[in-house]
Legacy VTK file of the C-alpha trace (Angstrom):
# vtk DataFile Version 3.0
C-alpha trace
ASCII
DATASET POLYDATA
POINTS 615 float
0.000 0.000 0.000
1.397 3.368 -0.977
1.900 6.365 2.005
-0.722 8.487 -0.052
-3.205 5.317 0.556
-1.915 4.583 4.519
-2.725 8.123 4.754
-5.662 8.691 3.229
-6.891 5.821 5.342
-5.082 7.058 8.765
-6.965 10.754 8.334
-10.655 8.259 7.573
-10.062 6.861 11.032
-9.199 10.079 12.273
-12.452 12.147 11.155
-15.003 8.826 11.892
-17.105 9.583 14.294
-16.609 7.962 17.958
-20.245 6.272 19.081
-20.318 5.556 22.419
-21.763 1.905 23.186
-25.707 1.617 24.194
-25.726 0.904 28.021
-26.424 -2.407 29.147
-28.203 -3.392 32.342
-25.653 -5.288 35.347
-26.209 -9.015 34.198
-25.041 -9.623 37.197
-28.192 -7.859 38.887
-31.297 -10.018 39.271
-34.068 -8.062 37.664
-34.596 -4.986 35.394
-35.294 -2.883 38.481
-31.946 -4.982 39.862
-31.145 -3.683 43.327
-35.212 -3.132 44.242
-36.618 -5.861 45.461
-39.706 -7.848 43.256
-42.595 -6.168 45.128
-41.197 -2.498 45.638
-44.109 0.095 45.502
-42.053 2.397 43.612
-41.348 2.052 39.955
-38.648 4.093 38.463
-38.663 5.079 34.948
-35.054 6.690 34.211
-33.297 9.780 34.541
-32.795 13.023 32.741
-30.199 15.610 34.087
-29.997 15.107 37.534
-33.692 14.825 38.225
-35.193 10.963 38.927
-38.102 9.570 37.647
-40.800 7.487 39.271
-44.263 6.132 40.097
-44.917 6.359 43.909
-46.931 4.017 46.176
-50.070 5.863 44.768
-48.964 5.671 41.140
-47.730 9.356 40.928
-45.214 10.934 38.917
-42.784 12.003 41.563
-39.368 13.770 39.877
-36.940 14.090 42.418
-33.814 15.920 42.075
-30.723 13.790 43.299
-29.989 15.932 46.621
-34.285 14.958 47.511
-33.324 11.432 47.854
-33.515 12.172 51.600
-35.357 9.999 54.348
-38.608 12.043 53.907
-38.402 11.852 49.898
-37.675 7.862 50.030
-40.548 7.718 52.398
-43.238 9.741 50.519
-42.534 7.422 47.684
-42.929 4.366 49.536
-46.495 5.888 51.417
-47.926 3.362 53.683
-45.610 0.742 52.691
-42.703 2.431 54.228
-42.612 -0.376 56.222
-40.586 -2.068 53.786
-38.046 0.189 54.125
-37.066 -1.818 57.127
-37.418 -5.199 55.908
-34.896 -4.398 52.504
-32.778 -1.712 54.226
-32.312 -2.455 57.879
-30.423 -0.546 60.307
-29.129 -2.585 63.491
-27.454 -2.293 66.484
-24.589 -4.442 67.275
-27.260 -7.241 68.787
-28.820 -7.431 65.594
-31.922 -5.167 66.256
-33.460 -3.257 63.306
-33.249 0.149 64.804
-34.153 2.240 61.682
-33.569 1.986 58.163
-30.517 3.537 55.637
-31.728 6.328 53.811
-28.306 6.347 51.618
-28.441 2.170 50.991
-32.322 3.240 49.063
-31.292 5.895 47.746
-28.349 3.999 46.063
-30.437 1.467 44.798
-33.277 3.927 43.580
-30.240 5.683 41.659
-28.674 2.590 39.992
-32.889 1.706 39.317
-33.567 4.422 37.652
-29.709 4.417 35.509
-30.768 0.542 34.624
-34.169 2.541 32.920
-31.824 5.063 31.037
-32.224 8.448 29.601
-36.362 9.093 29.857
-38.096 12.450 28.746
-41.936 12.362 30.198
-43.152 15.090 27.472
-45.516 12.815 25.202
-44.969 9.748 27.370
-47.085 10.875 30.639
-50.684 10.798 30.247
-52.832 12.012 32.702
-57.123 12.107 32.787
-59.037 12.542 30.300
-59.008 10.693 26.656
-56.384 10.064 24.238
-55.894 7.620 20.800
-54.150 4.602 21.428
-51.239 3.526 19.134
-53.468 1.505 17.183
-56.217 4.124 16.898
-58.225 2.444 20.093
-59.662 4.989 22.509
-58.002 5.298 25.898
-60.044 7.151 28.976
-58.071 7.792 31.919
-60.331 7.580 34.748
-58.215 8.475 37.723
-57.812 4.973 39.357
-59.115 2.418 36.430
-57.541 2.798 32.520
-60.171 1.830 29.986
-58.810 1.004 26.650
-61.402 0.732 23.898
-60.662 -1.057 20.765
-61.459 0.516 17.350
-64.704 -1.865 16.567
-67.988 -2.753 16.572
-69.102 -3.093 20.704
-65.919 -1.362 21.336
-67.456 -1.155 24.933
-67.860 -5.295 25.563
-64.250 -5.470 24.236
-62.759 -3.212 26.996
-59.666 -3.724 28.751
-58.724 -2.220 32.042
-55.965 -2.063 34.150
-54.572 0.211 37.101
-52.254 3.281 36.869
-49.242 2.663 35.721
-46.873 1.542 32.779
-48.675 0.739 29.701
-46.880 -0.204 26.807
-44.636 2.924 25.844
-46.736 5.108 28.350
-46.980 6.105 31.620
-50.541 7.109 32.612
-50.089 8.152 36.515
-52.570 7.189 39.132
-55.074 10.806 39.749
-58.472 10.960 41.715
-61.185 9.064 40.459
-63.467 10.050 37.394
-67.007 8.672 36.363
-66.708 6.220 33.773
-69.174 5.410 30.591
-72.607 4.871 31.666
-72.681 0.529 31.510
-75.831 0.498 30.114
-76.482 0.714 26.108
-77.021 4.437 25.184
-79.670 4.940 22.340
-80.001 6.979 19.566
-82.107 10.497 19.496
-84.937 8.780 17.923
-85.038 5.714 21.129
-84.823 8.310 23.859
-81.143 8.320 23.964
-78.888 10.726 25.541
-78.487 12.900 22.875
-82.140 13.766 22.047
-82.434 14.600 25.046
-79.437 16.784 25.933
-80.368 18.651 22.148
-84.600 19.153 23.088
-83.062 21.331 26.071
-80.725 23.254 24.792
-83.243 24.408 21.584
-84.358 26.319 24.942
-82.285 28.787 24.807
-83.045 31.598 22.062
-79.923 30.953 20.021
-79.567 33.590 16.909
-78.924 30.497 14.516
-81.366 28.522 15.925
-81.978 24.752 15.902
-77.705 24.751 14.019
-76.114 26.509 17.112
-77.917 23.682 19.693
-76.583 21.188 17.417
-72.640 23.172 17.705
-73.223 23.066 21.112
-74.265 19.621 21.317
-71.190 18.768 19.201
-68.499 20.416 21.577
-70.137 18.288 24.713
-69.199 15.369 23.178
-65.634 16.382 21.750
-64.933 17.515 25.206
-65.801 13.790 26.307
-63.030 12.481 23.941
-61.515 15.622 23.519
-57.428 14.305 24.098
-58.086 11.755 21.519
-59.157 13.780 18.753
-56.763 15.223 16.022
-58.801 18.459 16.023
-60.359 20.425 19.147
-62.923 22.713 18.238
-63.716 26.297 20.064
-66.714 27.525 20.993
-67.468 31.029 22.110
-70.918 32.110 24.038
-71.867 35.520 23.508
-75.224 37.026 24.779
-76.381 39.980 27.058
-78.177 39.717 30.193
-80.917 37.801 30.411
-79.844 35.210 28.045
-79.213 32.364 30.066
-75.479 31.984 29.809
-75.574 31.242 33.763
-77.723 28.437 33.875
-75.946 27.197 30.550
-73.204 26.831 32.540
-74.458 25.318 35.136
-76.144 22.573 32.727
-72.485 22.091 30.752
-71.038 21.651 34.640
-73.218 18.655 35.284
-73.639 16.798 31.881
-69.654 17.349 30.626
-67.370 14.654 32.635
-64.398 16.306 34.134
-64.985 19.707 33.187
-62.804 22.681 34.918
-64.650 25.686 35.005
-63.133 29.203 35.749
-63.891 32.929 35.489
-60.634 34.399 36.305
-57.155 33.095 34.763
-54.694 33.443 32.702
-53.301 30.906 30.231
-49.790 29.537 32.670
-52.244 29.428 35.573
-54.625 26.882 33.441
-51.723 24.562 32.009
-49.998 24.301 35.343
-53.403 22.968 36.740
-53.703 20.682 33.407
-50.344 19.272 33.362
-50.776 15.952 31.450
-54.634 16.050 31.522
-56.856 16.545 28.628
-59.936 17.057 30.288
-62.009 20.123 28.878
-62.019 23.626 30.167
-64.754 26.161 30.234
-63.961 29.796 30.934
-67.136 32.232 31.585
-66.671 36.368 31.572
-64.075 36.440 29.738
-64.661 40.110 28.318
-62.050 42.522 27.021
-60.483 45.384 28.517
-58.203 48.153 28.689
-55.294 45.513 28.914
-56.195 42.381 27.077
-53.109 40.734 27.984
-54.433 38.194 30.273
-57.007 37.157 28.130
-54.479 36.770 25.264
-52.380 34.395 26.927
-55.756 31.940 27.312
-56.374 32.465 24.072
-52.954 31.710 22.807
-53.144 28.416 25.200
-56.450 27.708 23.635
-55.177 28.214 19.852
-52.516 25.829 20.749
-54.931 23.591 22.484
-57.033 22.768 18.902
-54.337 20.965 17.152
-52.112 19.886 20.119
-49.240 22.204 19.351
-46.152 21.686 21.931
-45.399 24.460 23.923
-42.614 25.431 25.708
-42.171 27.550 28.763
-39.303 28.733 31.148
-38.936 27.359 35.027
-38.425 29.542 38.000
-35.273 26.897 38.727
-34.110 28.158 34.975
-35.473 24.843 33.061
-38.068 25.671 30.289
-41.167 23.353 30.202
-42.175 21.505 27.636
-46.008 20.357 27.492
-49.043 19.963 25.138
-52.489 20.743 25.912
-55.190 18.618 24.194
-58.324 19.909 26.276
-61.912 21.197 24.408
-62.022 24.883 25.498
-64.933 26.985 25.309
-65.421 30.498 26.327
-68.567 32.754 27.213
-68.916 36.612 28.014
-71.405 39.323 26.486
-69.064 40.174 23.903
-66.303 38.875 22.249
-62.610 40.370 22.028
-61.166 41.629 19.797
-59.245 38.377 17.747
-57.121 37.589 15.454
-57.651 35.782 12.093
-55.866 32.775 13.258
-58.231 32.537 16.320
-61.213 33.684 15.063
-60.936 30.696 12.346
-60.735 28.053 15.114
-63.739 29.883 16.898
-67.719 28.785 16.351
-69.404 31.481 17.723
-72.648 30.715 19.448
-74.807 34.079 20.066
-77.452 34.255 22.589
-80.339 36.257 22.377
-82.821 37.614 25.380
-85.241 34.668 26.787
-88.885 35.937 26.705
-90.421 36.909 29.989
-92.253 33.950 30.110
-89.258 31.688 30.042
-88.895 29.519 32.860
-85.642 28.306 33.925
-85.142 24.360 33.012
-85.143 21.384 36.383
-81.456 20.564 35.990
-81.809 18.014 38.406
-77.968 17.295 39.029
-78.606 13.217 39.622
-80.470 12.865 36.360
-78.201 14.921 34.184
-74.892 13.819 35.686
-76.332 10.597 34.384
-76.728 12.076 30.993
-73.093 12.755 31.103
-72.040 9.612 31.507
-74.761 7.840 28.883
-72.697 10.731 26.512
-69.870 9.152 26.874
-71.021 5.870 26.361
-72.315 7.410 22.697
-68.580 8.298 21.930
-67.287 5.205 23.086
-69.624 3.287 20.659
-69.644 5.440 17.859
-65.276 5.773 18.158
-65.360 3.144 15.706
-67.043 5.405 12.648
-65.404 8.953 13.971
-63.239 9.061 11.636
-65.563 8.617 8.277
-67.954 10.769 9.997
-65.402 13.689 10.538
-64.802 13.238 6.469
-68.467 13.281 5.581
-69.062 16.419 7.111
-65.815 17.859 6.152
-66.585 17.493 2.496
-70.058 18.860 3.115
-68.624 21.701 4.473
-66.120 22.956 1.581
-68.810 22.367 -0.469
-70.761 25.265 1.158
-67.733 27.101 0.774
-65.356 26.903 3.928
-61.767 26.629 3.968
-59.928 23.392 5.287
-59.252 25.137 8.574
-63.607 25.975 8.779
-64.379 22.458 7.853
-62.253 21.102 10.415
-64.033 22.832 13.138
-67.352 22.748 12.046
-66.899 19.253 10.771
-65.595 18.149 14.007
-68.876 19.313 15.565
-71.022 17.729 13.947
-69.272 14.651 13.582
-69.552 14.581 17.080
-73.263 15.596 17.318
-74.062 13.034 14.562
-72.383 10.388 17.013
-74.336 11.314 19.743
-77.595 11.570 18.022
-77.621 8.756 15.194
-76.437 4.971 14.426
-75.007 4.565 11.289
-73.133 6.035 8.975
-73.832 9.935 8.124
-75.918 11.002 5.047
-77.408 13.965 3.610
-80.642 12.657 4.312
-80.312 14.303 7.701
-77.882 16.646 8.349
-78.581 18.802 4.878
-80.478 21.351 7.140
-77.460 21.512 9.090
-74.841 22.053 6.523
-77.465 24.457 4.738
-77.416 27.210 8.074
-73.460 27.057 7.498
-72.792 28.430 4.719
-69.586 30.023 4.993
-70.200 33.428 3.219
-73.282 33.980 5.859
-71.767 32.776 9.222
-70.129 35.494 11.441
-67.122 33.487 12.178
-66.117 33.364 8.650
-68.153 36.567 7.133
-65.674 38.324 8.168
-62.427 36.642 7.755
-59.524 37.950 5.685
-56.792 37.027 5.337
-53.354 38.610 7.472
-52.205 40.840 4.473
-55.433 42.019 3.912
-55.360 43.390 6.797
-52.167 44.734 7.217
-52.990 46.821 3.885
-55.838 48.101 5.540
-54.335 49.149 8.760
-52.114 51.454 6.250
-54.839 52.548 4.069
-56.769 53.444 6.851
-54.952 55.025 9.410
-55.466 59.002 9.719
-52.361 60.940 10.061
-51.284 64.441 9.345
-48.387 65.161 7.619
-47.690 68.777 7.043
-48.803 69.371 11.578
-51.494 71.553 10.220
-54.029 70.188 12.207
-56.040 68.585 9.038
-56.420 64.976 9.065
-56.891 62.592 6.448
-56.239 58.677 6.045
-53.122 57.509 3.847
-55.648 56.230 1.205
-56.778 59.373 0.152
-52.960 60.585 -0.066
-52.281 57.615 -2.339
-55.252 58.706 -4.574
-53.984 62.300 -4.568
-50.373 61.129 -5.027
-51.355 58.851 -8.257
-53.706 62.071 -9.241
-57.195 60.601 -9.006
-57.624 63.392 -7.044
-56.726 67.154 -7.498
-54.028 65.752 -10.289
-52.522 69.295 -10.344
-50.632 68.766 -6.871
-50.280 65.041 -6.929
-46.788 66.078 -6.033
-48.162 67.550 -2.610
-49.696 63.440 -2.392
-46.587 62.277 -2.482
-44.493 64.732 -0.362
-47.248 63.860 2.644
-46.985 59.618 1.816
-43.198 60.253 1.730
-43.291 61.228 5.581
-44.311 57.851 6.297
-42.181 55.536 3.972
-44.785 55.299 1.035
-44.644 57.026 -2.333
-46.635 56.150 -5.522
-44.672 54.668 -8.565
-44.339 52.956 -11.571
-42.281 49.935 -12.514
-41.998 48.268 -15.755
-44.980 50.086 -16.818
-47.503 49.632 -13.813
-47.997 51.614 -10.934
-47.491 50.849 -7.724
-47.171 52.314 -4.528
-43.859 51.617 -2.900
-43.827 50.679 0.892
-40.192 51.106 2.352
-38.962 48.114 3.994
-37.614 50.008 6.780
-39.194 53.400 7.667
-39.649 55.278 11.494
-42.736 56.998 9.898
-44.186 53.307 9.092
-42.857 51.919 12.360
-45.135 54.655 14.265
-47.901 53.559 11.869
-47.942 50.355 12.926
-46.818 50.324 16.790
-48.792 48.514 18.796
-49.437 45.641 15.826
-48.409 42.246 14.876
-46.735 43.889 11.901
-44.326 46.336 14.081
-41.006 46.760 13.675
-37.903 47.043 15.500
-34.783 50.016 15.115
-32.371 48.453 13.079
-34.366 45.900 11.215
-36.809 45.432 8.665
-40.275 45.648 9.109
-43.049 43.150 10.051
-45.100 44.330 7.646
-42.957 43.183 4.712
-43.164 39.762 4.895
-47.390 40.531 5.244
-47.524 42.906 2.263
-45.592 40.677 0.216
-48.418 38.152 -0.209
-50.554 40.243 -2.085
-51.356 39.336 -5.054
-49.307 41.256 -7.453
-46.681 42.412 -5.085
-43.125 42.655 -5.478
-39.596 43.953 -4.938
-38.781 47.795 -6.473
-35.841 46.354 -9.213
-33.510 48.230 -10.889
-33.184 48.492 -14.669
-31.765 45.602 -16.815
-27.885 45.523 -16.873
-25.807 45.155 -19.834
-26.407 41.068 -19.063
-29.785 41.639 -19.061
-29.724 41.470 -14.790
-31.814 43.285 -12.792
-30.869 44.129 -8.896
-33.498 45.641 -5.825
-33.446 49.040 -5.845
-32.928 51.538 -2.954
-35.216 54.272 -3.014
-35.827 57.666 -1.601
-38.130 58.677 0.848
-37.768 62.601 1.604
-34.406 62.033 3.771
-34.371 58.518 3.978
-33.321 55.586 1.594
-34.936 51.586 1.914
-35.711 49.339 0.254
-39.127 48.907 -1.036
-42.190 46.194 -1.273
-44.353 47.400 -4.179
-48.147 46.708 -4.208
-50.214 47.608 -7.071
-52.013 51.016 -7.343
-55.639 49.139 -7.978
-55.274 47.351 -4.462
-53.758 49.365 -2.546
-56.453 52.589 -4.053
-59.164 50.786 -5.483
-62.627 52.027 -6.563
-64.794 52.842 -3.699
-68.546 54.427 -3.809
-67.048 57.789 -2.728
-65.081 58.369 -6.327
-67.422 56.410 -8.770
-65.763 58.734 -11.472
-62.574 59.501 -9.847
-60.060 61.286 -12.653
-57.729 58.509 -14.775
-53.979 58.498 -13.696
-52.579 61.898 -14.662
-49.233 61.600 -13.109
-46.933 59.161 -14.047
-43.927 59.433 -11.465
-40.580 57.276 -12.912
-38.997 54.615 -10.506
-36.135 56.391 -11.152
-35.696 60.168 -10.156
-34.250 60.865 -7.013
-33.667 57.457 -6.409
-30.563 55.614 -5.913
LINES 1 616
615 0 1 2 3 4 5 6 7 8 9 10 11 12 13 14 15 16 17 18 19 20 21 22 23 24 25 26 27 28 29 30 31 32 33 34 35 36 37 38 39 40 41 42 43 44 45 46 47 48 49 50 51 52 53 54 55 56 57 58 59 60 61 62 63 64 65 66 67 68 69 70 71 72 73 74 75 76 77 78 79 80 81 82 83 84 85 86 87 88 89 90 91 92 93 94 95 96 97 98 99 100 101 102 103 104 105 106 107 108 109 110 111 112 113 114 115 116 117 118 119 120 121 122 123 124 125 126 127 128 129 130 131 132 133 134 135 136 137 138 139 140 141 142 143 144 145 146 147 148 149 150 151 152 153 154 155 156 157 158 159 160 161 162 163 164 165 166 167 168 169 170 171 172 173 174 175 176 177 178 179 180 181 182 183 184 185 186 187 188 189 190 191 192 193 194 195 196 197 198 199 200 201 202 203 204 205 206 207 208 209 210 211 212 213 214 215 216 217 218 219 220 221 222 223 224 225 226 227 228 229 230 231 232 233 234 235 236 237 238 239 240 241 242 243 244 245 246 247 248 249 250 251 252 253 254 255 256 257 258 259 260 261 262 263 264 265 266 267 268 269 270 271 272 273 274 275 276 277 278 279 280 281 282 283 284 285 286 287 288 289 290 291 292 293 294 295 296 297 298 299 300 301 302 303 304 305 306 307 308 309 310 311 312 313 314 315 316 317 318 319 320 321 322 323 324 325 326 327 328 329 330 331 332 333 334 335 336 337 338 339 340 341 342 343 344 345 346 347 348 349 350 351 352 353 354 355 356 357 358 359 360 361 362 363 364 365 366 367 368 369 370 371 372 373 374 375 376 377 378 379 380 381 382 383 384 385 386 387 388 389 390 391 392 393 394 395 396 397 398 399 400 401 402 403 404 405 406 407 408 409 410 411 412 413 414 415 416 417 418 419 420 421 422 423 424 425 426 427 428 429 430 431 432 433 434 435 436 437 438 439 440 441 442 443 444 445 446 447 448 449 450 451 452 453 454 455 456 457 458 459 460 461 462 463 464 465 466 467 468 469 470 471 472 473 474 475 476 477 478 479 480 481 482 483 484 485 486 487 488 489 490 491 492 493 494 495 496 497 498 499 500 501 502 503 504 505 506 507 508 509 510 511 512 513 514 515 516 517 518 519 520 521 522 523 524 525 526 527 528 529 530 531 532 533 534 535 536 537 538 539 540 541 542 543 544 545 546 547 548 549 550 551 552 553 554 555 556 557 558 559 560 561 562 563 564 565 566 567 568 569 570 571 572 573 574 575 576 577 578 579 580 581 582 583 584 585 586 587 588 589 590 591 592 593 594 595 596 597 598 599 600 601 602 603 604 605 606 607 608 609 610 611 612 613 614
């Protein structure tokens, strides 16, 4: 072999990576738990850092820090069977008394336990109350003390399996107070007397503004919140009404027929997930209005946003280590008016609006025994209709962007009344009944979606919009009509005085390769005052937020510079009355369209170069 070759092999060896060997449990140790004995009350699961993992006496997760393996620690793990802390770990005199125990000897063996499990991360492995999909699509309910596993079939109920807190399979579902279970007797449909025909007859009750559709919504959420952790989509509802329309006693009927429900009036969104942890139970939050300082109710929101699709979140620690959970609870929300939201919320919203009841109205007998048993006959419906969710969920989905909603509308109004159809009906979905439904949600009529634009609509319309005066003269006039008077549609004789006043804030009207535009500087203080206080702000120093938003307009682009000699073109710095950027340009016709105040507005007059004082 030649040097070049030795070499060449020599610097191989030298750049391969070194992998360190999986660790292997003791074979001299007599068990997978090896130094605990067979019937130890504690189970440890592994380590990460310097913290310990492990299910207590009770079947709690218990972390414990290294320096908490103290007497009291080893002994709250071991409960009432402390005892055996003397039996394993004795502590005797010199006459062979046990005297005590040897808080160091457990927590040697808890350490080399836990090292045996290895490396173990609880985010997406702990599962605490409430519902969640099994591997193998079955539907798992953690009741507190008893796991119920349901397998995706016909009498998914008769086929149960259950078992006690603990390790199952890849998970760890930790032992919690008990929950009701699914009612044991056979739930019938709406038209048998069933649960759900019942439940819907009183809530049509209540004067909803969408009538008979909005009891059905309503219906739907009730039993998503039963299954809610299990579900790939978690629908929001929102109850708006004034006084006098019931919202009270709605709550008080949700309370009694929704298993496991946490209900609240004043929080914020860490103070909900900290009382969540791993649980998936469903929340309901009443009065939660706006204010001077919405701040508060943003962060439930937020949680709540996350919450629908089961986005992982991540927070910071008081002892300096961030947090890393996922919340997969049903929320819904009530107050007498809704906040102000943003797209991306008010798309995961249905929005359920209460009118007055009639003087007449008498409150309903919510006797608690009688609907608490309706709650659990609901979830006895979910359990046995688990098995045709998910070709439910598609029927209505399909429905819906047939009447014209986007995928994110037909996921949560399909989700509804997937779940409504589950509750009321046996069988598989058809138009037959549910085309009344579908036909009071069209999207172009429905107040959740009437409405909706999309971000960069919006952002053009916060500029457009907002009044401002340029020359401090005390008159006052939006930036739309100085883009009309810049691109002379109006008073084309000082168009230039249009675009000295949209120059003060980073805009100016131009034209590029024949069209006009008008040019938004990319960085700008005059458009970073415009737009403090937004999603779209910017910061000193960098370009603005509301480039990236303006950019998705249709016809939008970057201000270029003529073609080089190679035929090249490069962005193009522009001017802006004492200040040079670069520039997102949005066509004249969006940005200054038509409106019924200038039916007969003047044609262009001006036409202002790219080039000029530009560099």
């Amino acid at each position: 072999m030649s040097v070049e070759k030795i070499r060449a092999v020599r610097d191989a060896v030298d750049r391969a990576p070194i992998i360190a060997p999986k660790p292997e449990a003791d074979p001299t140790l007599p068990d997978w738990d090896g130094p605990l004995p067979a019937e130890c009350p504690v189970t440890p699961l592994g380590i990460a850092g310097t913290v310990r993992f492990y299910l207590d006496y009770n079947r709690q997760l218990i972390p414990l820090e290294a320096r908490e393996h103290s007497r009291l620690g080893i002994q709250g793990l071991f409960g009432r069977r402390s005892g055996e802390l003397y039996k394993h770990w004795p502590r005797m005199d010199k006459d062979g008394n046990v005297t005590g125990w040897k808080p160091e000897a457990v927590a040697e063996a808890l350490f080399q336990a836990c090292s045996i499990k290895g490396v173990w991360d609880p985010f997406d492995r702990v599962r605490g109350t409430g519902a969640r999909r099994g591997d193998d699509g079955e539907l798992v309910l953690h009741c507190g003390d008893t796991i119920l596993v349901f397998p995706k079939g016909a009498k998914a109920y008769a086929h149960r399996s259950e078992c006690a807190p603990g390790v199952i399979g890849r998970y760890v579902y930790p032992g919690a107070e008990p929950s009701p279970q699914p009612s044991p007797e056979l739930a019938k449909s709406a038209d048998k007397g069933g649960p759900g025909g019942k439940l819907l007859q009183l809530l049509k009750t209540w004067n909803w503004r969408r009538s008979e559709v909005d009891a059905v919504l309503l219906l739907g959420w009730i039993g998503a919140a039963a299954i809610g952790g299990a579900l790939n989509w978690r629908s929001m509802v929102w109850l708006t009404g004034g006084a006098g329309t019931g919202k009270s006693t709605l709550h008080e009927l949700l309370k009694l027929v929704t298993v496991g429900i946490r209900q609240v009036s004043d929080t914020s969104g860490a103070g909900i997930w900290q009382q969540l942890k791993h649980s998936t139970v469903p929340i309901a939050i009443d009065e939660l209005e706006a204010g001077a300082d919405n701040r508060k109710q943003d962060s439930v929101i937020n949680l709540a946003r996350q919450a629908a699709s089961g986005g992982k979140m991540w927070r910071g620690g008081q002892d300096h280590k961030g947090v890393e959970f996922t919340v997969r609870s049903a929320f819904l929300f009530s107050s007498i008016l809704v906040p102000p939201l943003l797209s991306q919320d008010r798309s995961r919203l249905a929005i359920l609006e209460l009118d007055e009841l009639g003087r007449d109205a008498k409150p309903p007998n919510l006797d608690p025994k009688e609907w608490r048993q309706v709650g659990l006959q609901v979830m006895r419906r979910m359990v046995d209709g688990w098995a045709r969710f998910e070709s439910t969920l598609e029927f209505y989905r399909m429905s819906l962007t047939q009447a014209g909603h986007s995928a994110r509308g037909a996921d949560q109004f399909g989700t509804l009344l997937a779940c409504a159809d589950l509750l009321l009906f046996d069988g598989e979905a058809d138009s037959d009944t549910t085309d009344s439904w579908i036909s009071k949600l069209q999207a172009a009529d429905m107040a959740e979606t009437s409405d909706a634009a999309r971000d960069q609509d919006y952002c053009l319309q916060h500029i457009v919009s907002m009044p401002v005066d340029p020359f401090r003269n005390g008159a006052r006039n939006v930036v739309g009509h100085w883009i009309a008077r810049a691109a002379g549609f109006i008073d084309p004789e000082n168009a230039i005085e249009g675009q000295n006043a949209l120059q003060t804030f980073g805009l100016k009207v131009v034209t590029q390769d024949g069209r006009d535009f008008v040019a938004v500087a990319n960085t700008h203080q005059g458009l970073s005052q415009l737009f403090a206080g937004t999603q779209w702000a910017g910061k000193p120093g960098t370009m603005g937020g509301w480039v990236q938003s303006l950019r998705r307009l249709p016809g939008a682009c970057q201000a270029l510079s003529d073609p080089g000699p190679d035929g090249k073109r490069a962005t193009k710095t522009l001017y802006f009355k004492g200040a040079y950027s670069k520039a997102t340009l949005i066509p004249l016709e969006i940005a200054a369209p038509d409106s019924p105040d200038a039916p007969q507005r003047a044609p262009r007059a001006v036409k202002l170069p790219l080039g000029g004082d530009d560099d």
